[in-house]
DRENPA-3360 file (N, C-alpha, C; in nm, 2 decimals, always signed):
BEGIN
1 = XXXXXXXX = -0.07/+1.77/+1.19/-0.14/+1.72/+1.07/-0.27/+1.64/+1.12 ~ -0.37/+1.65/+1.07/-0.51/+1.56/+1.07/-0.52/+1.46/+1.00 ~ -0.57/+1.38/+1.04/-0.61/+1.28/+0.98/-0.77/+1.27/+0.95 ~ -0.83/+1.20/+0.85/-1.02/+1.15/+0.84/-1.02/+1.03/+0.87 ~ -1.13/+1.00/+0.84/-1.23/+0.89/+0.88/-1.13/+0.76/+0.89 ~ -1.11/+0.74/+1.04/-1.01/+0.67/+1.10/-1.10/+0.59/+1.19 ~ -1.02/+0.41/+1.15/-1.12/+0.34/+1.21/-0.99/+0.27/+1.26 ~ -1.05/+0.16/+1.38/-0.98/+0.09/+1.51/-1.04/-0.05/+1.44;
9 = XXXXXXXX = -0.91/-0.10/+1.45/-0.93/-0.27/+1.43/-0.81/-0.35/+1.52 ~ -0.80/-0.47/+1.54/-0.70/-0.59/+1.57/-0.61/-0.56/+1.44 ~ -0.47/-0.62/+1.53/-0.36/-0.64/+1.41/-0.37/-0.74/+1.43 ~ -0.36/-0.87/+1.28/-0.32/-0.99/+1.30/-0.15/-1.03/+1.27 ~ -0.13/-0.98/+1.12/-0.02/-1.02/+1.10/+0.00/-0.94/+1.01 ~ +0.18/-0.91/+0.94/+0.21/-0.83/+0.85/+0.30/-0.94/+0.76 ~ +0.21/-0.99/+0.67/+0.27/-1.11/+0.55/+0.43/-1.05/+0.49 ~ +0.44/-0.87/+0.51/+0.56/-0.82/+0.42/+0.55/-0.68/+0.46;
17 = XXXXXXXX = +0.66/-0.58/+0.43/+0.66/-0.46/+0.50/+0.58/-0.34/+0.45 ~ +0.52/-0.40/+0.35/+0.39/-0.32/+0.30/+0.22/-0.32/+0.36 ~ +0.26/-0.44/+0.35/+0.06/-0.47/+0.39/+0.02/-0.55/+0.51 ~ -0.08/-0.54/+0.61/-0.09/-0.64/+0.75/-0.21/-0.65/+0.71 ~ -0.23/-0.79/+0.78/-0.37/-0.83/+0.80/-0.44/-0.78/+0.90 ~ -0.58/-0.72/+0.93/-0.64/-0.71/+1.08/-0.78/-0.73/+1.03 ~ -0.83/-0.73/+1.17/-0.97/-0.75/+1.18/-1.07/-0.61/+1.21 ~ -1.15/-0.61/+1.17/-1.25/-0.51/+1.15/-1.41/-0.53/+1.19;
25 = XXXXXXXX = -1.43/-0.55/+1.30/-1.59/-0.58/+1.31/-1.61/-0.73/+1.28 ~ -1.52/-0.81/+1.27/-1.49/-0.97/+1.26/-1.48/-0.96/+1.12 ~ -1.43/-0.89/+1.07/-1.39/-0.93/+0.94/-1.24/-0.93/+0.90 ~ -1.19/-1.01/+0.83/-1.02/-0.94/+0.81/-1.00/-0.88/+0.68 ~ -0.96/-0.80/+0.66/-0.93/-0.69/+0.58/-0.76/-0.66/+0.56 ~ -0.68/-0.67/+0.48/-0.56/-0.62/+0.42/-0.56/-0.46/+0.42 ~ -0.43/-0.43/+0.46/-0.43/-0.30/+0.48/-0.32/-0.22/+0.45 ~ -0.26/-0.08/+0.39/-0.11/-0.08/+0.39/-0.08/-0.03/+0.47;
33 = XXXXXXXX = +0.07/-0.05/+0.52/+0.15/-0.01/+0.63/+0.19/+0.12/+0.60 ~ +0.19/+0.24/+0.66/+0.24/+0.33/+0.61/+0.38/+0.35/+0.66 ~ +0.49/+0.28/+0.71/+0.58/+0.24/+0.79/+0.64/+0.13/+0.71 ~ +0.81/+0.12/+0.64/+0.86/-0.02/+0.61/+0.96/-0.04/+0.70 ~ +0.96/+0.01/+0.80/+1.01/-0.04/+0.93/+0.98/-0.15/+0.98 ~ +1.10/-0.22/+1.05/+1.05/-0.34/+1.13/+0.90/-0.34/+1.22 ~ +0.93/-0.20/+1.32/+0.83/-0.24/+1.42/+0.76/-0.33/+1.55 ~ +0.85/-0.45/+1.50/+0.85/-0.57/+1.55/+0.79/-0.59/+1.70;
41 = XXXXXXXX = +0.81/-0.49/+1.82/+0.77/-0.42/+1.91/+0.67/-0.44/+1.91 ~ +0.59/-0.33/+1.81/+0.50/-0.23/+1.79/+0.36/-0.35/+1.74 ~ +0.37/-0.41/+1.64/+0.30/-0.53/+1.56/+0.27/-0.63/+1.58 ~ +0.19/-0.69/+1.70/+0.22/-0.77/+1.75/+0.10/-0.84/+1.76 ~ +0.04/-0.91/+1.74/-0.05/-1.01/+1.71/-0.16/-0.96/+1.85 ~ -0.25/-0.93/+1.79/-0.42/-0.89/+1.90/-0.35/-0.71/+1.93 ~ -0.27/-0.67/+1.92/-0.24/-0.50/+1.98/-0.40/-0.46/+1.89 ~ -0.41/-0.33/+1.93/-0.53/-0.20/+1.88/-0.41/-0.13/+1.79;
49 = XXXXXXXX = -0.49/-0.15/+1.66/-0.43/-0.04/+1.54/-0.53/+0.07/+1.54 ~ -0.46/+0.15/+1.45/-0.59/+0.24/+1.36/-0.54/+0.28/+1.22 ~ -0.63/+0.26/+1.16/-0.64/+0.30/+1.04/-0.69/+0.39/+0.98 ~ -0.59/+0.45/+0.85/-0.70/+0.61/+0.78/-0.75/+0.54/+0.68 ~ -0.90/+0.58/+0.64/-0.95/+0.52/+0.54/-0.95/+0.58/+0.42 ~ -0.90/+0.55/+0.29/-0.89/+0.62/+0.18/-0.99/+0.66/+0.12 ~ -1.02/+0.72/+0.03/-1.11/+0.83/-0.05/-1.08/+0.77/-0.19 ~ -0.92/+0.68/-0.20/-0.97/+0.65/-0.36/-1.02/+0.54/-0.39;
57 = XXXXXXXX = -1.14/+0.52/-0.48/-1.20/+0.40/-0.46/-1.13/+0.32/-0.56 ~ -0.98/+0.36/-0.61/-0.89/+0.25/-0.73/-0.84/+0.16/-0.65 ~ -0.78/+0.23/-0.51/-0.66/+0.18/-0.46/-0.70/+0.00/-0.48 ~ -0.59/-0.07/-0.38/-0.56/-0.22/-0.38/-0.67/-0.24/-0.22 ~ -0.61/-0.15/-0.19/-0.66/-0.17/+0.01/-0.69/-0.03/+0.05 ~ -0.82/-0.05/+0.09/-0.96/+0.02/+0.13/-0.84/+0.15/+0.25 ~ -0.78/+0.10/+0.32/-0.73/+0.12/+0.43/-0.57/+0.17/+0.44 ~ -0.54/+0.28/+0.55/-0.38/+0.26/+0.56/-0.33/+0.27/+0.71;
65 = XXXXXXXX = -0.28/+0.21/+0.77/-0.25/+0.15/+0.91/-0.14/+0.26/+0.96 ~ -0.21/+0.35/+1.08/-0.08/+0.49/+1.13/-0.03/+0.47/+1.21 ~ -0.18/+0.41/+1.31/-0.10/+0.43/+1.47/-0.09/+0.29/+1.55 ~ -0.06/+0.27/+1.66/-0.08/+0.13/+1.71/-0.02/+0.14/+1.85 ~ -0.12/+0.10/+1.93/-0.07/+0.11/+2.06/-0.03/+0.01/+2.11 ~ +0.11/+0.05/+2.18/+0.23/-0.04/+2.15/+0.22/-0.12/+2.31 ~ +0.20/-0.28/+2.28/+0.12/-0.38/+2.38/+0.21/-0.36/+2.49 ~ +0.35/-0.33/+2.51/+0.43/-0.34/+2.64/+0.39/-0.23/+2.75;
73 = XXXXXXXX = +0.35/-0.13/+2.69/+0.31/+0.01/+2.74/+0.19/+0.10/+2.75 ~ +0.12/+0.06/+2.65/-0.01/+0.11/+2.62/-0.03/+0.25/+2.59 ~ +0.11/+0.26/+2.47/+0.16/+0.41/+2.46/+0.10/+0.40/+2.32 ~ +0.01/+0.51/+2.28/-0.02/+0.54/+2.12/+0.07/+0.56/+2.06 ~ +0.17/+0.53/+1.99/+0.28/+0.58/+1.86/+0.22/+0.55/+1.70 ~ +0.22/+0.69/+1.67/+0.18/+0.74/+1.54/+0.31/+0.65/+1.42 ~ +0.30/+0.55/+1.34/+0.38/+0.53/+1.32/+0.38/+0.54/+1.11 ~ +0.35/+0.64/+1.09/+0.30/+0.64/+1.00/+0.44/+0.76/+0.89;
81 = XXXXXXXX = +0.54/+0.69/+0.83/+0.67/+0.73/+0.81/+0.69/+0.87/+0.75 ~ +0.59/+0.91/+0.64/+0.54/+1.06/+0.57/+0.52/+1.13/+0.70 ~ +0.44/+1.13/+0.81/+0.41/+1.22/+0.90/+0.48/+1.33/+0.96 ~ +0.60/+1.28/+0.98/+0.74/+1.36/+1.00/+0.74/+1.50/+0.92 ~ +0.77/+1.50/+0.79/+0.84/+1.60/+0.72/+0.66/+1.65/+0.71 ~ +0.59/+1.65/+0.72/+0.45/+1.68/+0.70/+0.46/+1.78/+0.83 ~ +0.43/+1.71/+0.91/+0.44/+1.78/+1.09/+0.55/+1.92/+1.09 ~ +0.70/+1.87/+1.03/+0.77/+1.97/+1.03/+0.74/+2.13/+0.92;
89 = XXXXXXXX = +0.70/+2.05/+0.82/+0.66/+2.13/+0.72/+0.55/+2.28/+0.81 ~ +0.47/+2.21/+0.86/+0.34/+2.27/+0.91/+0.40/+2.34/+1.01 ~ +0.50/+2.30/+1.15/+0.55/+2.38/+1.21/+0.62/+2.46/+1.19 ~ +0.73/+2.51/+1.08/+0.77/+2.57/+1.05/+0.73/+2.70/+0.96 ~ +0.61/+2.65/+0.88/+0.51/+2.75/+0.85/+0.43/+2.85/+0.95 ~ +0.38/+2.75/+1.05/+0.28/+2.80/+1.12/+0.39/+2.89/+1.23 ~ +0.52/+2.88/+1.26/+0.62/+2.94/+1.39/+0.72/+3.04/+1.28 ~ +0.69/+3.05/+1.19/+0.78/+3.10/+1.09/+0.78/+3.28/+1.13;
97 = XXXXXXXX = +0.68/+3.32/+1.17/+0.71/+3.42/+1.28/+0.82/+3.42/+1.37 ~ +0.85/+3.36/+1.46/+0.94/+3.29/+1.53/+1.08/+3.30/+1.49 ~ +1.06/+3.19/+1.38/+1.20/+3.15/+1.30/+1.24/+3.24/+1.21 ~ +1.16/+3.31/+1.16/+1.20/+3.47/+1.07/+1.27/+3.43/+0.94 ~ +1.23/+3.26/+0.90/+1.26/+3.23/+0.75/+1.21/+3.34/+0.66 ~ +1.28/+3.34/+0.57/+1.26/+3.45/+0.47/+1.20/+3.36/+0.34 ~ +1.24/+3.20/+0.34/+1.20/+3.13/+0.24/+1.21/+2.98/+0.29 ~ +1.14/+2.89/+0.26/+1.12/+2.76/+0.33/+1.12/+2.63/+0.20;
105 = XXXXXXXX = +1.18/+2.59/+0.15/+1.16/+2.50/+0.07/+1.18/+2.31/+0.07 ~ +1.06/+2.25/+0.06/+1.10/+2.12/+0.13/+1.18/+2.05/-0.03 ~ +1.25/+1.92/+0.05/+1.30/+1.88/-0.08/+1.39/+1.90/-0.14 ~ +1.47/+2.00/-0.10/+1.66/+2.02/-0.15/+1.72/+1.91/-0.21 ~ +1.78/+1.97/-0.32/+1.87/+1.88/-0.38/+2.02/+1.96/-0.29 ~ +2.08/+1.85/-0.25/+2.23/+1.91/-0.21/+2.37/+1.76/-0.23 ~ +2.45/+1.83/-0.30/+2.52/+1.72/-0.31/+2.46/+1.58/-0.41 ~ +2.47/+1.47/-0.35/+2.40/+1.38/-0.40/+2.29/+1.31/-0.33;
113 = XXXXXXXX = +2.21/+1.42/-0.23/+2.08/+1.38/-0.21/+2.01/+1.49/-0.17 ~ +1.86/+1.45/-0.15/+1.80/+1.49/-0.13/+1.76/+1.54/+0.04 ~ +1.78/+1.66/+0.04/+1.75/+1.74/+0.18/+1.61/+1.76/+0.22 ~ +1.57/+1.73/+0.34/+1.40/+1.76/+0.33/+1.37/+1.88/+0.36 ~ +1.45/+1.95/+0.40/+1.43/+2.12/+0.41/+1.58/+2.22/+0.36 ~ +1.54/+2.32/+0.27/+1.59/+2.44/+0.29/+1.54/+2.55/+0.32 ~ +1.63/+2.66/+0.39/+1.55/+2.79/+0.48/+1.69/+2.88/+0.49 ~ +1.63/+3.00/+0.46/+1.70/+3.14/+0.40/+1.66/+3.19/+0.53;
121 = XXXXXXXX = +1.75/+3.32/+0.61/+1.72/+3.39/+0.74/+1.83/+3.44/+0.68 ~ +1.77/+3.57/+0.63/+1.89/+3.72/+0.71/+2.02/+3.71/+0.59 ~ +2.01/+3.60/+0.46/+2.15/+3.60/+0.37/+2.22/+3.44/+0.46 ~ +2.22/+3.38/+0.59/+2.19/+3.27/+0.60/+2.12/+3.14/+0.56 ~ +2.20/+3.04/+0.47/+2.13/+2.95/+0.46/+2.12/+2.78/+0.55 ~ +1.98/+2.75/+0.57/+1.96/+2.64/+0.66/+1.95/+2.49/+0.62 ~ +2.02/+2.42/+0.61/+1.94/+2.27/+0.58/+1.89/+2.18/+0.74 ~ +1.79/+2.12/+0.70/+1.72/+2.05/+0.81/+1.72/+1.87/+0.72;
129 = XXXXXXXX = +1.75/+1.75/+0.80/+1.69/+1.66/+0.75/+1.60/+1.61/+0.88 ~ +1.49/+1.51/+0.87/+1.42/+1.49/+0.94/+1.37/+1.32/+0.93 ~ +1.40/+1.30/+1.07/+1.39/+1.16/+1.10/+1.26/+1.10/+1.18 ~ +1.19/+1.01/+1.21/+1.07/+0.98/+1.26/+1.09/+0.88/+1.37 ~ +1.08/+0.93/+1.47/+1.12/+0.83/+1.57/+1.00/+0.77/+1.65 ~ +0.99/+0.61/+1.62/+0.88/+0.58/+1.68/+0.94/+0.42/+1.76 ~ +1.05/+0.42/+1.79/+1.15/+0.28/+1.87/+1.17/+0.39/+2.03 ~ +1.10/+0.29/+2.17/+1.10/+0.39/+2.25/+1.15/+0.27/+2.35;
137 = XXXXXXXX = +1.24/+0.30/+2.45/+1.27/+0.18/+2.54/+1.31/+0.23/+2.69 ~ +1.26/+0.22/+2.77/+1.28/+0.30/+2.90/+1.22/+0.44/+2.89 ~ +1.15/+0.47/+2.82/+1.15/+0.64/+2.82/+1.25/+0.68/+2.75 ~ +1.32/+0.65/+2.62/+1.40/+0.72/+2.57/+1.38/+0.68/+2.42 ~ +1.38/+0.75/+2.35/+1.32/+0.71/+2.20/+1.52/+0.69/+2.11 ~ +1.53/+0.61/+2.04/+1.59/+0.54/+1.95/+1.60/+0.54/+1.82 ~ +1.69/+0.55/+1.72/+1.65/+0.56/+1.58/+1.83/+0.54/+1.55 ~ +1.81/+0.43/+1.44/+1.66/+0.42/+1.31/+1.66/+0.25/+1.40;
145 = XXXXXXXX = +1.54/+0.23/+1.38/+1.49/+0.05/+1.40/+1.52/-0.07/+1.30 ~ +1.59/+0.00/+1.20/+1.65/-0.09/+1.11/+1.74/+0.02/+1.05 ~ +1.90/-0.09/+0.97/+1.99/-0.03/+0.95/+1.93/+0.06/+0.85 ~ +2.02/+0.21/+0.76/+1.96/+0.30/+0.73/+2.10/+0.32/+0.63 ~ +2.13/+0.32/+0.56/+2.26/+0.36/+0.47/+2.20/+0.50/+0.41 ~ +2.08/+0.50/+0.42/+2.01/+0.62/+0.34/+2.05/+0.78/+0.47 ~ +2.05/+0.71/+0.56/+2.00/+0.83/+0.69/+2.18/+0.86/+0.70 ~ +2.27/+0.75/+0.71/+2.43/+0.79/+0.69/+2.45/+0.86/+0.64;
153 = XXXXXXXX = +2.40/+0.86/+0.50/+2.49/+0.94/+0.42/+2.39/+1.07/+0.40 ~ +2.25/+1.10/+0.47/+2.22/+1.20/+0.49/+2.32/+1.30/+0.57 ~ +2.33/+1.24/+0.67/+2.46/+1.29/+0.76/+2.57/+1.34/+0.74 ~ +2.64/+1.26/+0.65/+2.74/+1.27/+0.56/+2.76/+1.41/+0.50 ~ +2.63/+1.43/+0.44/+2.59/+1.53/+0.37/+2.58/+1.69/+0.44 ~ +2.52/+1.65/+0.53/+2.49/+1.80/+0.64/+2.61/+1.80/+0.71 ~ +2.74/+1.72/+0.71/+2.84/+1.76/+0.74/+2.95/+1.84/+0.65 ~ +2.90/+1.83/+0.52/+2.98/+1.86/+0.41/+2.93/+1.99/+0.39;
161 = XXXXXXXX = +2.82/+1.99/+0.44/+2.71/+2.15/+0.39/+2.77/+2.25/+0.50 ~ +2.81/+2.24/+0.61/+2.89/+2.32/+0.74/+2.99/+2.31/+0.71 ~ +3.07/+2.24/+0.64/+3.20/+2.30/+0.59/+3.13/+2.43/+0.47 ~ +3.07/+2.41/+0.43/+3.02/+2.51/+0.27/+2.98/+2.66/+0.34 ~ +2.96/+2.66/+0.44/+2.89/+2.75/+0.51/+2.72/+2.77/+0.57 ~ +2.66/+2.64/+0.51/+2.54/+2.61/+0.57/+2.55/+2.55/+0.73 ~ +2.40/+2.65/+0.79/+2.36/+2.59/+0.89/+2.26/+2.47/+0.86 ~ +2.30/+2.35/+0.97/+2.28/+2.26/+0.95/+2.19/+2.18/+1.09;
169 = XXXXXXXX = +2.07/+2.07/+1.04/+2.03/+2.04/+1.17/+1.96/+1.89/+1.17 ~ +2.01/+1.74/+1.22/+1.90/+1.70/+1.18/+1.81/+1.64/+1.30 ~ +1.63/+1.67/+1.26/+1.60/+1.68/+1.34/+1.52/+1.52/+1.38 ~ +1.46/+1.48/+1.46/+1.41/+1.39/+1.49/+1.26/+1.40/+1.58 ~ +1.17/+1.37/+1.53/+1.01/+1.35/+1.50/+0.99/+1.28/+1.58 ~ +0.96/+1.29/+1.75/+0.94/+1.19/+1.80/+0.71/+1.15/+1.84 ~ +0.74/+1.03/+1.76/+0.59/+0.99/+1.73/+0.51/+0.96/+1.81 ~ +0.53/+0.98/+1.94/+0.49/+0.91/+2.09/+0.48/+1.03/+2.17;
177 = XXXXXXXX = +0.42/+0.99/+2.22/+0.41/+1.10/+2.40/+0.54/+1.08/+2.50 ~ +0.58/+1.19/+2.57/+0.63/+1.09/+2.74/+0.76/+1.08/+2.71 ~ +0.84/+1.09/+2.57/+0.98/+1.08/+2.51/+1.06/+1.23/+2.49 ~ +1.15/+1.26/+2.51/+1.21/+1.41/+2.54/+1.35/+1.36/+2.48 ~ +1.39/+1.26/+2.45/+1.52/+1.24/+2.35/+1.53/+1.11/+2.29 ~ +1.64/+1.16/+2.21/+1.64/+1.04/+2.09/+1.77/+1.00/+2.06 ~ +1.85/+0.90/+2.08/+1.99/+0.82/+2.11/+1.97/+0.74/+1.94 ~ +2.14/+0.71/+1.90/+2.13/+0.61/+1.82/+2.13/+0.53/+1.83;
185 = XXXXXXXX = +2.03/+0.44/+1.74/+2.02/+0.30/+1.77/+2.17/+0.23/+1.70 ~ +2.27/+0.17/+1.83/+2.36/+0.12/+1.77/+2.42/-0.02/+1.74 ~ +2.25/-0.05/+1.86/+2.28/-0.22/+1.85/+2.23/-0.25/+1.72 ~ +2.12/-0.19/+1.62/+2.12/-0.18/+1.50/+2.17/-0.15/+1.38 ~ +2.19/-0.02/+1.41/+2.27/+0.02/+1.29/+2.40/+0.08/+1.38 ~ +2.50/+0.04/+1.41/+2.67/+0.15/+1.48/+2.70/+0.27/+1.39 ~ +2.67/+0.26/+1.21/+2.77/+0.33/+1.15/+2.67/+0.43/+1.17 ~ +2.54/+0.43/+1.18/+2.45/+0.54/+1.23/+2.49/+0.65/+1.32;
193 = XXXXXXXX = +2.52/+0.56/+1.40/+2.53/+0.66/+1.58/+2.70/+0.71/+1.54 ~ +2.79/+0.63/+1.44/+2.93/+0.71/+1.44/+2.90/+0.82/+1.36 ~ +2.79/+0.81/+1.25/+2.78/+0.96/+1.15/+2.70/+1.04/+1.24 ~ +2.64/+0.98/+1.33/+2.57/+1.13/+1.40/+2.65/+1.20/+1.48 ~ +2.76/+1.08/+1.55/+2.87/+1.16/+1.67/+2.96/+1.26/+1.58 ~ +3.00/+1.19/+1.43/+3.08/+1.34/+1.33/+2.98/+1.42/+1.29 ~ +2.91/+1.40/+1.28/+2.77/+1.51/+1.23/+2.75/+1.62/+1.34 ~ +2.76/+1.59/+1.44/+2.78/+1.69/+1.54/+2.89/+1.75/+1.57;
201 = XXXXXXXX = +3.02/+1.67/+1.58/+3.13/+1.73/+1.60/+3.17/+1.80/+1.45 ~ +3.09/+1.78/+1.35/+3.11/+1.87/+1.27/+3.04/+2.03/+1.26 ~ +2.93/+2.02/+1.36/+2.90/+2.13/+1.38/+2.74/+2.15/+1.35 ~ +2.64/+1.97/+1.31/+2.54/+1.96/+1.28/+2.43/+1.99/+1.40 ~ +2.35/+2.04/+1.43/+2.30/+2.06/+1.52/+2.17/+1.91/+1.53 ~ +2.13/+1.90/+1.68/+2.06/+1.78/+1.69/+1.92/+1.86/+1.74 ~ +1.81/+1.86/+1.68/+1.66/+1.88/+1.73/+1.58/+1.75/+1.75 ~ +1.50/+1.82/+1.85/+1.40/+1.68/+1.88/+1.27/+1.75/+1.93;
209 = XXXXXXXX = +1.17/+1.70/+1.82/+1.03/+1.77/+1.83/+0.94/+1.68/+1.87 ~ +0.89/+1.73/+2.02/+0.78/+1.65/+2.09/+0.66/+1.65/+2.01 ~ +0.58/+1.57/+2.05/+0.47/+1.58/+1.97/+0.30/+1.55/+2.06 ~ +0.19/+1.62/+2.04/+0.07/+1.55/+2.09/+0.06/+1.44/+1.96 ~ -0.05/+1.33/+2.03/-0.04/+1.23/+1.93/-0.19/+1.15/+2.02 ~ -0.29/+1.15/+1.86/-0.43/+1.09/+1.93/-0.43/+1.04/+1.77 ~ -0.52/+0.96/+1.76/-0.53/+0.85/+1.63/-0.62/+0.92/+1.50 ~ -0.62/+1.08/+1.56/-0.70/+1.20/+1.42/-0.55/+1.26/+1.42;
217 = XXXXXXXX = -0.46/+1.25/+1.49/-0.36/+1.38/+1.50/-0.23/+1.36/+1.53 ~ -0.12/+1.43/+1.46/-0.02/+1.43/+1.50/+0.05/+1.59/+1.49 ~ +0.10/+1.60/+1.60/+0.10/+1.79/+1.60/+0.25/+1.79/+1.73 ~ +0.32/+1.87/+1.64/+0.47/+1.93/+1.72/+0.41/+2.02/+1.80 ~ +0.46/+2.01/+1.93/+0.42/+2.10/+2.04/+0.58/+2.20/+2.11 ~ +0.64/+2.10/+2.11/+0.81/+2.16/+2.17/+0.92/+2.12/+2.09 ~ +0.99/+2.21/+2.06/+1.13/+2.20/+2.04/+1.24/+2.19/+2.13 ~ +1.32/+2.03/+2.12/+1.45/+2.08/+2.22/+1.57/+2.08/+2.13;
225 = XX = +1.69/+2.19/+2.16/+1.81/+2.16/+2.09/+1.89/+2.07/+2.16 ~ +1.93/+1.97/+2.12/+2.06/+1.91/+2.22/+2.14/+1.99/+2.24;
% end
């Protein structure tokens, strides 16, 4: 996915998990977070953000804050929470050669939530959910950064769909360079990492899509299956 007219400022502070303060050419300017993630890492008083600049002249704030290069490392992570199912959408279109979907639909209702992908092959059907991984520690990317009751019972879900006869997969978006897997975060969330250990031993399959990542772009390059 592309991004426009993207501009580099200071992070000062994030008053709430919507909006940060930064500086812009010495000016400070309020911005939204596209992220209600901690981040905590990632946000850190003087780092290099960047920001997309909006097109609608209603909004509240001129500005929306994606990427930020993370001060321990000086690693770009795209941390912008929409980008994921965006990225996958586009890969799956653009490889759909490949993948020999016969129909692709984002946004499944199944059970009592919402699936970010359904996909038909051959009288097989697929569900995908998709996660955004931008928590990276040694070289190893981490998820979720804060607890997730919502991502559990995603899980929950795509285990219930492989009893039903669905193939099942959930995948994980990693938003950084240099990262090749993704572990659950259990000193955060544990009941996380126990629905992904039954999610697999139910027969959920685990993807993890590398990504290039520059402050116009974020674009899946490799697929790995665990």
């Amino acid at each position: 996915m592309q991004y426009s007219k993207i501009v580099k400022a200071t992070f000062k502070s994030r008053p709430n998990r919507f909006i940060a303060k930064v500086e812009i050419n010495n000016k400070e300017e309020v911005v939204h977070v596209k992220n209600t993630g901690r981040c905590k890492e990632l946000l850190i008083e003087g780092c290099t953000v960047f920001l997309e600049e909006s097109d609608n002249p209603n909004r509240k704030t001129k500005y929306d804050l994606i990427a930020v290069i993370k001060p321990s490392t000086g690693a770009l992570i795209n941390i912008d929470s929409q980008a994921p199912n965006k990225v996958v959408k586009e890969y799956l279109e653009k490889n759909n050669t490949k993948n020999g979907y016969d129909y692709i639909k984002p946004e499944y209702n199944f059970g009592d939530s919402r699936i970010d992908f359904y996909m038909e092959k051959e009288k097989q059907k697929y569900l995908m959910e998709v996660k955004g991984c931008t928590l990276e520690k040694d070289g190893i990317g981490y998820f979720p950064d804060a607890p997730t009751e919502r991502g559990v019972k995603h899980l929950r879900e795509l285990s219930k769909a492989v009893k039903k006869g669905y193939n099942c997969a959930v995948a994980f978006v990693i938003q950084l360079e240099g990262v090749s897997e993704v572990r659950p975060n259990v000193e955060t969330h544990l009941e996380f990492g126990e629905a992904l250990e039954e999610a697999k031993a139910a027969g959920v399959n685990v993807i993890f899509f590398k990504c290039a990542v520059t402050p116009e772009k974020l674009e899946i390059v490799e697929e790995i299956i665990q």
